[in-house]
Backbone bond lengths (Angstrom), bond angles and torsions (degrees), N, CA, C in turn:
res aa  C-N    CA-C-N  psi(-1)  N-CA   C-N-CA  omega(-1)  CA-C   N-CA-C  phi
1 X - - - 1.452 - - 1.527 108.86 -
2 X 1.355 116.52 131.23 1.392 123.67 -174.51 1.563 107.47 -66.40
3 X 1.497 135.65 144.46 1.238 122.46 156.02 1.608 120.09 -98.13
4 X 1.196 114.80 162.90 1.684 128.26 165.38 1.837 108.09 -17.09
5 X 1.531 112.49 -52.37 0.926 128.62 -154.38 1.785 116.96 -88.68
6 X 1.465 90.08 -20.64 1.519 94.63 168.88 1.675 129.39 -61.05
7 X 1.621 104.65 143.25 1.462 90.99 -168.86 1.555 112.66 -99.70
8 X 1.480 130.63 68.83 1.069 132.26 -166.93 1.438 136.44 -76.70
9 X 1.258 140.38 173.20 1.778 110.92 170.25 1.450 100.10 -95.45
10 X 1.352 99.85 -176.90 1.488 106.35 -170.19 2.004 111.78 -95.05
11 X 1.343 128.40 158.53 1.298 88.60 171.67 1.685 79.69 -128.53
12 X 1.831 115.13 125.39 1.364 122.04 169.47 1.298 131.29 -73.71
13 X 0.947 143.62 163.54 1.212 131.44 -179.86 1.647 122.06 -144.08
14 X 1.839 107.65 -12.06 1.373 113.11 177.48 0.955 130.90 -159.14
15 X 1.578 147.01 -53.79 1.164 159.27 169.70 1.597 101.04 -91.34
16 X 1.480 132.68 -34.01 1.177 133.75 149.01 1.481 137.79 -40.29
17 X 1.208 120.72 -45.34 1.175 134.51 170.00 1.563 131.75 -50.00
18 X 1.547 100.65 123.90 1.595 93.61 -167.42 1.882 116.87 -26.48
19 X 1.239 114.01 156.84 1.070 116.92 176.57 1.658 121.90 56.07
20 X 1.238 126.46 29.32 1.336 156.78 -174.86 1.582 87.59 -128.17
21 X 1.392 84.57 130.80 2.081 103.11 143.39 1.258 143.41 -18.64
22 X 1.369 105.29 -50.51 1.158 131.89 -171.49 1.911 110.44 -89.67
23 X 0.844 121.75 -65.90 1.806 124.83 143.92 1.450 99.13 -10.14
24 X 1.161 115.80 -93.91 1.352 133.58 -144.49 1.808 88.11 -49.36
25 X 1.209 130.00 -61.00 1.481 137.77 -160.47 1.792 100.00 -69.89
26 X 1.456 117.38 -32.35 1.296 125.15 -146.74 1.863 109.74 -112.23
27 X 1.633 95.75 -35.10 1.303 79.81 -151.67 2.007 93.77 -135.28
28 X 1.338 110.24 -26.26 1.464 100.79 172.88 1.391 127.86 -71.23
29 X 1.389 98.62 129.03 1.939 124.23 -179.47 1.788 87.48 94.59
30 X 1.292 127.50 13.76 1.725 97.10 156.86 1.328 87.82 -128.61
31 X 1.005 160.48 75.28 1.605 163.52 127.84 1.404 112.95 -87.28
32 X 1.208 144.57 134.81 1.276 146.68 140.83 1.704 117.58 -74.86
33 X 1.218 111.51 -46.35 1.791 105.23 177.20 1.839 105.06 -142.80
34 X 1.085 80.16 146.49 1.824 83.50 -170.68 1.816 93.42 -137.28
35 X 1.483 105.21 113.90 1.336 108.13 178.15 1.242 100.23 -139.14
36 X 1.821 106.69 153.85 1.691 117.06 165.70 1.135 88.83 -54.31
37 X 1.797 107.62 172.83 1.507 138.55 -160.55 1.265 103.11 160.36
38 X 1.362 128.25 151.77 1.090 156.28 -141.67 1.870 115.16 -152.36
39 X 1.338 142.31 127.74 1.493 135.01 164.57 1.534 118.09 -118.17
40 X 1.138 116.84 121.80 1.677 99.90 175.25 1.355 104.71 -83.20
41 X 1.555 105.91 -178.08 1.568 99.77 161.21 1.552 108.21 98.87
42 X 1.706 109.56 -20.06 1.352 116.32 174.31 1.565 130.36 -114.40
43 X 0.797 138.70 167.07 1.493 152.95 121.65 1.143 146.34 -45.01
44 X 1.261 136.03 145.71 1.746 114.68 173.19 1.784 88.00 -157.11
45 X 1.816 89.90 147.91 1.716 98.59 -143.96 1.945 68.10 -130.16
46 X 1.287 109.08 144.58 1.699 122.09 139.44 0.986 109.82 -58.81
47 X 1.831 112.51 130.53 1.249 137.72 173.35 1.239 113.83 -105.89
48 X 1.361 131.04 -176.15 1.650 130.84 140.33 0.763 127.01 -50.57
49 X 1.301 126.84 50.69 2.173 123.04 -177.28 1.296 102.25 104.66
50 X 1.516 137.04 -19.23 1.392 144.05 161.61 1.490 114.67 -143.58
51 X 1.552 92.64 129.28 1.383 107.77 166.08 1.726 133.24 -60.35
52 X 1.770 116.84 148.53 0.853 136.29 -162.90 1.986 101.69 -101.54
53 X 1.292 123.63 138.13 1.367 129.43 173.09 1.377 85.81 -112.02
54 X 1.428 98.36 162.61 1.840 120.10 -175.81 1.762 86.21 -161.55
55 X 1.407 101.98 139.77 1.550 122.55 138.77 1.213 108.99 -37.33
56 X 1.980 125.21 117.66 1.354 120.30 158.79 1.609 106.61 -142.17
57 X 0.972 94.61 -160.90 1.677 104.47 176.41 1.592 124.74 -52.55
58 X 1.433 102.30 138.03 1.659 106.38 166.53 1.746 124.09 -4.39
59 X 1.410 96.91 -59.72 1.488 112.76 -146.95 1.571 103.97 -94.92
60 X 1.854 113.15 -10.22 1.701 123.31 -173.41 1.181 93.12 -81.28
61 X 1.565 105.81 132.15 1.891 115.88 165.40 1.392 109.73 -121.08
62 X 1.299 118.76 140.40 1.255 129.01 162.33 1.438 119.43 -90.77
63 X 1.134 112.20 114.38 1.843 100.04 169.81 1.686 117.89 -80.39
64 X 1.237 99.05 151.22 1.659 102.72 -175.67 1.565 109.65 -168.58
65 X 1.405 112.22 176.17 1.612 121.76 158.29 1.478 122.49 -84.53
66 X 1.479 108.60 148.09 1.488 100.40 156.22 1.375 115.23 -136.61
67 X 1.256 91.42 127.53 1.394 133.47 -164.74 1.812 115.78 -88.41
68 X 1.348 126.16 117.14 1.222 142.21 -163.11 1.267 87.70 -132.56
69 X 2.153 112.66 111.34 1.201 102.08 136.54 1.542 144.28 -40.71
70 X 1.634 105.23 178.94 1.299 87.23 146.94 1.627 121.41 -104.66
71 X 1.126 120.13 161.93 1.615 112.56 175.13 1.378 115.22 -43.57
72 X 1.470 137.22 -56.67 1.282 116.56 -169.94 1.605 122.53 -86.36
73 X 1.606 122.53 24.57 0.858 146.07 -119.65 1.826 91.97 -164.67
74 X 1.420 129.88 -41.28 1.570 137.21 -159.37 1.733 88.59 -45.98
75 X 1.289 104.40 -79.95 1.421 119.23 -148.98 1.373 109.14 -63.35
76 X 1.393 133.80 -33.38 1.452 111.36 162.82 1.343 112.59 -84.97
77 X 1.341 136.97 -19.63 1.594 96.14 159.20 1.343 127.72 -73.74
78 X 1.378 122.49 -13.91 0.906 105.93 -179.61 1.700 118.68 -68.55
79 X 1.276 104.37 -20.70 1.529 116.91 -169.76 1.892 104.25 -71.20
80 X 1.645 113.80 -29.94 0.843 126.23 -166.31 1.479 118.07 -94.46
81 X 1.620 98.27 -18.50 1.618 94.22 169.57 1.767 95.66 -95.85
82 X 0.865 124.53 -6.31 1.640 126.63 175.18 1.568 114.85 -60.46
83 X 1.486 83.63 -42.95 2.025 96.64 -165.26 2.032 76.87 -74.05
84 X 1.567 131.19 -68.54 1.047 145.98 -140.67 1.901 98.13 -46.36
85 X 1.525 92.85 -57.57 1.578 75.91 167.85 1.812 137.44 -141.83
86 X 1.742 66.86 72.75 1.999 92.51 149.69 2.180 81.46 69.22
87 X 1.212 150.96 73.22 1.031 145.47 165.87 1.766 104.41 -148.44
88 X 1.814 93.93 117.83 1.623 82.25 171.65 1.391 111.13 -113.30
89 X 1.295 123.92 144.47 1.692 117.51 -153.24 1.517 89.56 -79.10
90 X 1.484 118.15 152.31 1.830 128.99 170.26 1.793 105.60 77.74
91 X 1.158 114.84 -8.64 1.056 132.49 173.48 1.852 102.33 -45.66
92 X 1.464 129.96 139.41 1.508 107.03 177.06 1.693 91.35 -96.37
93 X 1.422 117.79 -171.97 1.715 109.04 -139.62 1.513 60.26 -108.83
94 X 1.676 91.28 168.58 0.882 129.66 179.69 1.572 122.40 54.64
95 X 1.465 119.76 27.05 1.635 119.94 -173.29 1.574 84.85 -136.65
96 X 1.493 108.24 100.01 1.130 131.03 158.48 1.667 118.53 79.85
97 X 1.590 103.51 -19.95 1.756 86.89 165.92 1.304 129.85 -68.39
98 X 1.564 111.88 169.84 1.563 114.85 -176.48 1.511 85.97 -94.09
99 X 1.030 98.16 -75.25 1.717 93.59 -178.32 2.228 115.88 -116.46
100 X 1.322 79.03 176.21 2.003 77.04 178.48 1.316 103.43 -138.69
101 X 1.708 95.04 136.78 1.481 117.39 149.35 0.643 132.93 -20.71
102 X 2.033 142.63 98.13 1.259 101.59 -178.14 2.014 88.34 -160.66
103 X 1.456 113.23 126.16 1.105 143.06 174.06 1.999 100.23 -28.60
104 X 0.777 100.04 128.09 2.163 122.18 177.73 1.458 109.80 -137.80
105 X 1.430 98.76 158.44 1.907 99.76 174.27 1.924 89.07 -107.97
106 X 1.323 117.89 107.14 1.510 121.59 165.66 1.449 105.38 -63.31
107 X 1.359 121.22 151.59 1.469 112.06 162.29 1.270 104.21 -141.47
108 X 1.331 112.30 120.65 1.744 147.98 159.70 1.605 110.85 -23.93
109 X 0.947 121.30 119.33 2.203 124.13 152.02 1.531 92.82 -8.81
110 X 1.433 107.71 -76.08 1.871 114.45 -167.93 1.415 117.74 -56.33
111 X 1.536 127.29 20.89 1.060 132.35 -145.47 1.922 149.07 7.65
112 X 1.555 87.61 37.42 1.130 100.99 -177.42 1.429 116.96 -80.50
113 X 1.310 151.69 146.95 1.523 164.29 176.34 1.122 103.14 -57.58
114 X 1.133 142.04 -165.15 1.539 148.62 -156.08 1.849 109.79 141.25
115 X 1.004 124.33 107.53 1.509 146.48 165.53 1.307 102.54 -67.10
116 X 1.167 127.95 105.73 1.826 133.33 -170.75 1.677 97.72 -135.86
117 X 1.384 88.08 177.01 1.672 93.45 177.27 1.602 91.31 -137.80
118 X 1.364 120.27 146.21 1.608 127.39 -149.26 1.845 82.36 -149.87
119 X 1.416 105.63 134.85 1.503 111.92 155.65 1.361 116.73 -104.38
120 X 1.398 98.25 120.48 1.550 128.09 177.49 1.426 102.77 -80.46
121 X 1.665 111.32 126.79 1.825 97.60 141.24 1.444 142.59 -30.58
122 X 1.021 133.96 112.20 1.162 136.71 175.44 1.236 117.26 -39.51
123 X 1.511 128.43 179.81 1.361 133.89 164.83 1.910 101.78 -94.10
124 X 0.993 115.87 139.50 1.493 152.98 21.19 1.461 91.73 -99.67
125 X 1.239 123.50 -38.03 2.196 121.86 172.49 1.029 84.47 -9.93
126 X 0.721 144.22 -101.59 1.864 157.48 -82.68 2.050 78.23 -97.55
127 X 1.175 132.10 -78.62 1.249 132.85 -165.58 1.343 113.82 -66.16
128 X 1.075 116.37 -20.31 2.168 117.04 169.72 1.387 87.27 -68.96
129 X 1.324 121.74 -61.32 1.865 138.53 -157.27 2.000 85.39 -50.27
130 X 1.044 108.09 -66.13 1.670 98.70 -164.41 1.668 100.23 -64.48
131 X 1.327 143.59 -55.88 0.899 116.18 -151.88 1.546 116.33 -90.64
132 X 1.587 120.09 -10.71 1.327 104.77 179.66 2.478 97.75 -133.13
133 X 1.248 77.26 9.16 1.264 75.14 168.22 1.689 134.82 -76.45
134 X 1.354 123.12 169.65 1.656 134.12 -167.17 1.969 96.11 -99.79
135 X 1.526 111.16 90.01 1.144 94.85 160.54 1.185 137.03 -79.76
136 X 1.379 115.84 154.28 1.818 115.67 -151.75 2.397 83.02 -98.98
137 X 1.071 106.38 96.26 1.587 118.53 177.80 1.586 110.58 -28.66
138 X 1.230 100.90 -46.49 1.603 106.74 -146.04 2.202 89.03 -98.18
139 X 1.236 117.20 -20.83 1.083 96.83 164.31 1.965 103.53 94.41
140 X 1.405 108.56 -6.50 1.539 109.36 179.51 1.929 94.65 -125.16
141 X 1.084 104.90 161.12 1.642 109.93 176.12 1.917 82.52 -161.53
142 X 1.501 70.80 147.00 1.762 110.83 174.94 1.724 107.34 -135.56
143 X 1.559 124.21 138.65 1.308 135.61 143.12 1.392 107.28 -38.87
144 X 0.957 118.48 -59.02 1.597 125.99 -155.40 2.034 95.22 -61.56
145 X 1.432 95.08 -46.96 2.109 105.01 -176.11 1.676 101.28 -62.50
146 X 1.384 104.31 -48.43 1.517 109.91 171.74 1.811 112.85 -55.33
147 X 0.911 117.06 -68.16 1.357 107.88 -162.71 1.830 104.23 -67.67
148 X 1.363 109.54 8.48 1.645 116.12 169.77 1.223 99.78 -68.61
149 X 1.449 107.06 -66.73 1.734 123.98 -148.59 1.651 99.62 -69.26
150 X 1.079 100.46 155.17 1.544 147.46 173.04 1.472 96.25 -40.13
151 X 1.459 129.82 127.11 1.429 117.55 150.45 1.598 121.26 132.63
């Protein structure tokens, strides 16, 4: 189990992602490596303008980045993607986060593993999101696909 204190990369999945909103405000000029990556094990739900991840089955992948501060640079983003979405660290689950922190094995094009930390929907999110939520099929979401569609 990962702790608080570990210095891990991030693995993004939406509003984070280069060329997203959220990057640009959050995360460009403090990155050291920014690579595709991939998580099984999840879900990804339509949001309001950003998508939602959930705990799912074996075989569900999310596509995303993973994102490596830089070292002198770790601890305020991390603090800053913390505040960004709605997660307070030591917090017990489900009392007031949007989503939670929580340790994944990413895996690389080159198929190498990767120890990341991925924000999950929270509880009850996470259970509205499965039962009346819009799953995103293919497991990747873009702003750019979003602000296409209808709605």
């Amino acid at each position: 189990m990962a702790t608080e204190a570990e210095r891990l990369p991030f693995f993004v999945y939406g509003t984070l992602r280069p060329g997203e909103a959220n990057h640009a405000r959050t995360l460009r000029g403090r990155t050291a490596t920014e690579e595709p990556a991939r998580i099984a094990g999840a879900l990804l739900y339509e949001g309001p303008g950003y998508p939602y991840a959930t705990a799912g089955p074996a075989d569900a992948v999310v596509h995303g980045v993973l994102v490596r501060p830089r070292d002198a640079e770790y601890d305020a983003v991390r603090a800053a993607l913390d505040r960004l979405e709605g997660y307070t660290p030591g917090s017990p689950a489900g009392a007031g986060n949007l989503y939670e922190r929580v340790a994944t094995e990413a895996v690389c094009p080159d198929g190498r593993t990767v120890r990341a930390w991925v924000y999950l929907a929270a509880e009850p999110l996470a259970t509205r999101l499965r039962a009346a939520g819009t799953p995103i099929a293919c497991g990747e979401w873009t702003g750019r696909a979003a602000r296409r569609s209808p709605g």
